[in-house]
N, C-alpha and C positions, 0 to 999 in steps of 0.2 A: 599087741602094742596099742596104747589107750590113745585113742581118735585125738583127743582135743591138748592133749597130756604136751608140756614145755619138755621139747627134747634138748639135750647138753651133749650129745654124742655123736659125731659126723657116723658113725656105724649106725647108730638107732635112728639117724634121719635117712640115710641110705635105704634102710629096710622099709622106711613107714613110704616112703614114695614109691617103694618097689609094691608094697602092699595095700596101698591107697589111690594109689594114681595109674596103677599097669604097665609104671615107664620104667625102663633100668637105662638109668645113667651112666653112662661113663665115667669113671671113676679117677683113673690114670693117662696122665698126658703119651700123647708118642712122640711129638717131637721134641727137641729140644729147646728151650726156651717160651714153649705152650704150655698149659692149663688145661685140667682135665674141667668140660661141664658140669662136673659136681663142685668142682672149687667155686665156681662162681654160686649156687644152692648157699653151700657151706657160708660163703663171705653174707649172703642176702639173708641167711638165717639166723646167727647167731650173734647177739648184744653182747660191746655194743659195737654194728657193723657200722661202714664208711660208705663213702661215695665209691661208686666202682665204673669202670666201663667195659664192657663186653666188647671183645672187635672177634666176630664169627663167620663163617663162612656162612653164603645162602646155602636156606635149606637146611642148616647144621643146628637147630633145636634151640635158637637163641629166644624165639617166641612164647615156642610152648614152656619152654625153662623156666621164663619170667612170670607165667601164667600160674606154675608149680611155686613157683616165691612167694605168689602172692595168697594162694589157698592155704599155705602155710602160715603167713603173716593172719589168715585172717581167722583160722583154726585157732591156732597156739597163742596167739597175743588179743585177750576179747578186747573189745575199745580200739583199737588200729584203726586208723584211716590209711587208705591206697588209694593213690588213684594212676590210670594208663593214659599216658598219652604218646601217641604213635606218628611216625612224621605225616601220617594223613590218616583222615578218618578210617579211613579202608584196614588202614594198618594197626587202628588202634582196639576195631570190632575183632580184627583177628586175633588179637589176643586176649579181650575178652570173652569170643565165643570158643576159644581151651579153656577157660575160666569157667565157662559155667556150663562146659560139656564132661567137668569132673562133678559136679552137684547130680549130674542129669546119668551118669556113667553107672550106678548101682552097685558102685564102690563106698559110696557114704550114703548114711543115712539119710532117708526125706523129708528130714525135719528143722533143716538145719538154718534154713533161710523164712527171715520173717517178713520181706516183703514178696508178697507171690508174683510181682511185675517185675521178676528182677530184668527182664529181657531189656525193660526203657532204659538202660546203660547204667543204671544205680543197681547197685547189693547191697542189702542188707539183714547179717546173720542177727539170732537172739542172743547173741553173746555181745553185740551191740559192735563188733568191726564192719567195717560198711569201706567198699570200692564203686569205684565209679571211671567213665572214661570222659575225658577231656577229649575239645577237639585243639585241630592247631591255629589257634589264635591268643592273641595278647587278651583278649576278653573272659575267653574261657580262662585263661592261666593265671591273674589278676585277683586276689581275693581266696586263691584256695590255701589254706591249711592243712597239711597233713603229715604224717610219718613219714611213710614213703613212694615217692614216684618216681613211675618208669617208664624212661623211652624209648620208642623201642624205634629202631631208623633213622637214627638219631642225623644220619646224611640228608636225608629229606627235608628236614628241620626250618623253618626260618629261624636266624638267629635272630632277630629279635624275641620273638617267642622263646629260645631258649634259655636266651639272657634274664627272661620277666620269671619263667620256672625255676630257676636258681634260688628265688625267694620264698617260695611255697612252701619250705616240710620245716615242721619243728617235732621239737624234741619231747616226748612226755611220758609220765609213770602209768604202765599198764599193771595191775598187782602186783608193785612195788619192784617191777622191772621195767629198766629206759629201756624205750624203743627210739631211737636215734632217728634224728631226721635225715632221711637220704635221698640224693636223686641216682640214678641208675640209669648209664645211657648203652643201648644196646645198636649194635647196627654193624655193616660189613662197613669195607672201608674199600672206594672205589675214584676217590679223587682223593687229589697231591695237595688243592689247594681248600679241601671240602672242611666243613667242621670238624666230621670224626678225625680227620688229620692233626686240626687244633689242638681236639680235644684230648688225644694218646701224646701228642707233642709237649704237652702242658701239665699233663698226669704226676711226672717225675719231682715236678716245682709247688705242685698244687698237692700233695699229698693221697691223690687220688688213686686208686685198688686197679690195674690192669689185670684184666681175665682174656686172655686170647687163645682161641684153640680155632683149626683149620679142617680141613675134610678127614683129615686122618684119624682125629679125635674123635668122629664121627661114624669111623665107615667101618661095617659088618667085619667080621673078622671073616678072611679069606682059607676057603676050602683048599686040603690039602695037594689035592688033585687037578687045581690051576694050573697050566704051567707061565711061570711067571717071564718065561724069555719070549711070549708071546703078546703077553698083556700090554694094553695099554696105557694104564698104572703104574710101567714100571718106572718110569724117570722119578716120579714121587714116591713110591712103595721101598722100590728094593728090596719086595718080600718080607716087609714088617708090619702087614697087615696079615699074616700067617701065625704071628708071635706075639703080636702087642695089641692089634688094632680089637675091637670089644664094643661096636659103636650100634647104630640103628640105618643107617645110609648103608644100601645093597648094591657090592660088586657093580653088577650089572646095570643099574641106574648112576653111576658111577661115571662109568664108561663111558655110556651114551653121553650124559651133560658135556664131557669131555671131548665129544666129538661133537657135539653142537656147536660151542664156542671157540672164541680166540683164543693165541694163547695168553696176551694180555688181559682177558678179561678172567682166563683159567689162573692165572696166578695172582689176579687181586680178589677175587670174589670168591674163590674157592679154596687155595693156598693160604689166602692172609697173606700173601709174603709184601708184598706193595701195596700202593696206590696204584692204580691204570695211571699211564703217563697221556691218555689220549687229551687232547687239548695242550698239553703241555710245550711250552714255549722251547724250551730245550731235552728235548728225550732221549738225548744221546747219553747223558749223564750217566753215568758209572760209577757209586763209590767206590769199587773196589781199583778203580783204577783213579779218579782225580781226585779225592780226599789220600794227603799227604801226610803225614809226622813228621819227616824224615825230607828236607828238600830236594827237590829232582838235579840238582846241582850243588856246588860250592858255593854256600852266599856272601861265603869271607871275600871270595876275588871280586873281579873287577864285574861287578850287576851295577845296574840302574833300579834306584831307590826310587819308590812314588807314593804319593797317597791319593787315592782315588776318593773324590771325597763328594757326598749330594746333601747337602744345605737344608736347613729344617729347625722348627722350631716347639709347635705344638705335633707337627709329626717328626721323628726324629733323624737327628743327624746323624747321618753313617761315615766312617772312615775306616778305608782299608788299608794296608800297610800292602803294599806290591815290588816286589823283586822281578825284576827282567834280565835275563842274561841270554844276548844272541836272541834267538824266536820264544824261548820258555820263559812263562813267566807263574809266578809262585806269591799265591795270597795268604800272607805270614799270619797275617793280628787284623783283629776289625775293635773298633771301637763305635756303639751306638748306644743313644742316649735322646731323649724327649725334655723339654723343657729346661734347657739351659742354652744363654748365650754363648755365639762363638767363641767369647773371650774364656769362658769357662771350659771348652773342651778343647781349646788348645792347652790351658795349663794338663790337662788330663795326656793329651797326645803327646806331650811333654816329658810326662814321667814315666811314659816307655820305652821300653829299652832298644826302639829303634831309633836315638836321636838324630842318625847322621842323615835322616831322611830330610831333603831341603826340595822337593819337586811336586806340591800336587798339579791333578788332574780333576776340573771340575764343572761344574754347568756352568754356561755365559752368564746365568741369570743371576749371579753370584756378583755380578757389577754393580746391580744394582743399588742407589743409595740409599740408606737408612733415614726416613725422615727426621727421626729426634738425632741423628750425631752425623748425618751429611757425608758419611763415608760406610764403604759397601764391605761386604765380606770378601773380597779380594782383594781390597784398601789391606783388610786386620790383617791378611793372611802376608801380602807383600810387609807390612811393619814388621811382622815375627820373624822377615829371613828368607820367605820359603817364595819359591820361584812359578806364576800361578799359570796353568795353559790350560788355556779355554778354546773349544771349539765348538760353531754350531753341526746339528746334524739334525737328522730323521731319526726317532727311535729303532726305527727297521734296521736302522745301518749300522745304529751300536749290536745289536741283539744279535745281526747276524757275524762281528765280528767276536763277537764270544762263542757263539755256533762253531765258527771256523777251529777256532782255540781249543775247544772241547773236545771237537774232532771232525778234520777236514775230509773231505772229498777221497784225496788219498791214504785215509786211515788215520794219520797223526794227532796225537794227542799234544797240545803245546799248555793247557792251563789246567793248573792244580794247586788245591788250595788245603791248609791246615785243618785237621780236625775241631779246633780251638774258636773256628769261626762261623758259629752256629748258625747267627742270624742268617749271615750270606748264604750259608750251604739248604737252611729253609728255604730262602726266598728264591734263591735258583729251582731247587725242588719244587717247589708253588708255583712259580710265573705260568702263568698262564692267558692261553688268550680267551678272549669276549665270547668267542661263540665260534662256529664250526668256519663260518663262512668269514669274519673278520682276518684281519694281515695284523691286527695293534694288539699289544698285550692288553690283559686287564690293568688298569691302575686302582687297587684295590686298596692304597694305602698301607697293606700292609708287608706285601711282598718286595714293590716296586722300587721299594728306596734303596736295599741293599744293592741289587740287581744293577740300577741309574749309578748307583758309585763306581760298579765293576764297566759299566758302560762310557764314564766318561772315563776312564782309565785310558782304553781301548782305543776310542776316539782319537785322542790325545798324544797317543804313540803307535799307533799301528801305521804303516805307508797302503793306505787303501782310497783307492776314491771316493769322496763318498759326496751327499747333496749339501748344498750349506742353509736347502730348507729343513727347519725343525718343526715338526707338527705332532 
């Protein structure tokens, strides 16, 4: 197979890496709803490719994979520009020096690279593709043009820096083939409220390529003569690492990592299955138990109708639609929206088919008067009908009365909410606090406001004591 030759074949790329590079990739997913590490090769290889995100387990070849993308890109496509950037320097050499331990490896030719200093973080071959590493700064990122770049820790990230790298790749004719501008973010996923969270949250809407594979996508294929009622692989395995598993990650190293850590940190950074809920404001959270289709009661009878509602304007207004009956209560419908007056989302709250709702629940500060029209959002809200109850509190005292809701002391579950209300079900899932040692959530602007709606709800109707300082 011809070194430099444009492959069209996910089989003829398969071979030329197994025969170029030394590595055999995994091919086929094992679990359900994963992605085998060659699908993400395959998306990176072949025009004209997309924006993609990699969410992989530590340790699970998401580096050196990217490394293999890019000796590809810069073999097969002459004139390419790549460049790496890593959520820190450290992270960005590491995937450079897989990059140019394939030049240095006695698998390719020594002739391939025309500037002989490629070590100073610049490559450049005599076919004239040329890579280079970024570091993480708005300066570095600022000014570059290229094909394609890739992140790799994409959690590490400053978002501002990441936000300026969205601007960098264009599009351009390599011998009369587009090479597509792409960025490429790789990285495990170990926070609820972190970018990579964002960034897989936002995939679905942004049209963006999800490639996710876990340790199992990864890990040696297990010997016959394991006996598996002994392992401690089994809760994940169930002996499908006997049958399917085909990876580079060995049994034995397996295990061990597995008995180093938590199991929360075993199931976000190894599994894929989660974010870590550590820092997380509410970690009792359970979709399979509080996310609803189906209400946990009758909501034709006799419930109390609410809208729990947090005020905003260039940050958006949240409403929720809330049923209570007895202790349970059940978050039907949310309506959120940025840049419009309240008079504008009431006719919206309007044309839902929850009209008979006449009760919000909302911050004090909702009194306040409007300088140009000398009457407040609780003025509008009493004109339309609806009946407004305001309370002050301490954030601690709303957040712990959702806590209780979610699940109390003695097991009970009392609040559950609709599939249909995404924002909230995010924002609950993110809330997060400031740091190990803080009592106050983050107000991060973008979590907080769903959250402050379900909070004045609470307030509003629960019989709890609580402080009438608000801080």
């Amino acid at each position: 197979m011809e070194l430099m030759q444009l492959l069209t074949k996910p089989d003829d790329l398969h071979a030329w890496i197994c025969q170029h590079t030394g590595l055999l990739v995994p091919r086929q997913p094992v679990c359900a709803h994963h992605q085998s590490p060659f699908e993400y090769l395959c998306s990176a290889y072949f025009e004209p490719s997309r924006d993609q995100i990699v969410w992989a387990p530590r340790g699970g070849g998401k580096t050196s994979l990217a490394a293999v993308a890019t000796l590809l890109d810069l073999l097969h496509k002459p004139g390419i520009a790549v460049r790496i950037l890593g959520g820190s320097l450290d992270q960005s050499l590491r995937m450079w020096e897989y990059l140019l331990g394939h030049f240095s490896s006695g698998r390719l030719p020594d002739d391939l690279i025309r500037n002989p200093n490629a070590t100073a973080r610049r490559l450049l071959l005599k076919n004239q593709s040329h890579a280079a590493v970024l570091t993480q700064s708005q300066r570095s990122v600022r000014g570059v043009r290229v094909q394609k770049l890739r992140c790799d820790e994409v959690e590490m990230f400053d978002r501002a820096v990441w936000s300026a790298a969205q601007l960098t790749t264009r599009s351009t004719l390599l011998d009369g083939v587009e090479a597509r501008g792409t960025v490429e973010a790789l990285s495990t996923m170990h926070l609820s409220h972190g970018l990579m969270s964002e960034l897989i949250d936002q995939a679905p809407r942004s049209g963006t390529k999800l490639v996710r594979w876990c340790l199992l996508e990864v890990l040696q294929k297990c010997p016959q003569e394991r006996d598996c009622g002994t392992c401690p692989l089994w809760d994940e395995c169930r002996g499908i690492a006997k049958t399917k598993c085909d990876g580079f990650v060995s049994i034995e190293d397996a295990i061990v990592m597995k008995r180093r850590v938590s199991e929360e940190t075993w199931q976000s950074e190894m599994l894929c299955r989660r974010p870590s809920r550590e820092g997380a404001v509410f970690p009792m959270l359970n979709a399979a138990i509080h996310y609803r289709a189906d209400p946990p009661f009758d909501i034709d009878g006799e419930c109390d109708w609410w809208l729990g509602m947090d005020f905003g304007f260039s940050a958006p207004l949240v409403c929720l639609w809330i049923v209570k009956r007895a202790e349970q209560v059940y978050v039907i419908d949310e309506h959120v929206k940025e840049g419009m007056t309240l008079g504008q989302h009431l006719e919206i709250i309007a044309s839902r088919p929850w009209t008979h709702v006449t009760r919000v629940a909302c911050d004090p500060a909702g009194s306040s008067k409007n300088e140009q029209t000398a009457r407040s959002n609780i003025d509008l809200l009493g004109e339309r009908g609806f009946r407004v109850k305001t309370r002050g509190s301490r954030i601690v005292d709303g957040v712990e009365l959702i806590r209780a809701a979610l699940r109390s002391a003695a097991g009970q579950t009392r609040l559950f909410i609709h599939p249909r209300c995404q924002r909230l079900i995010r924002s609950i899932e993110s809330y997060h606090y400031k740091d190990k040692t803080s009592e106050l959530p983050e107000k991060d602007g973008t979590h907080d406001h769903a959250v402050d709606a379900l909070r004045y709800f609470f307030i509003n109707t629960e019989r709890l004591h609580v402080s009438s300082r608000k801080y």
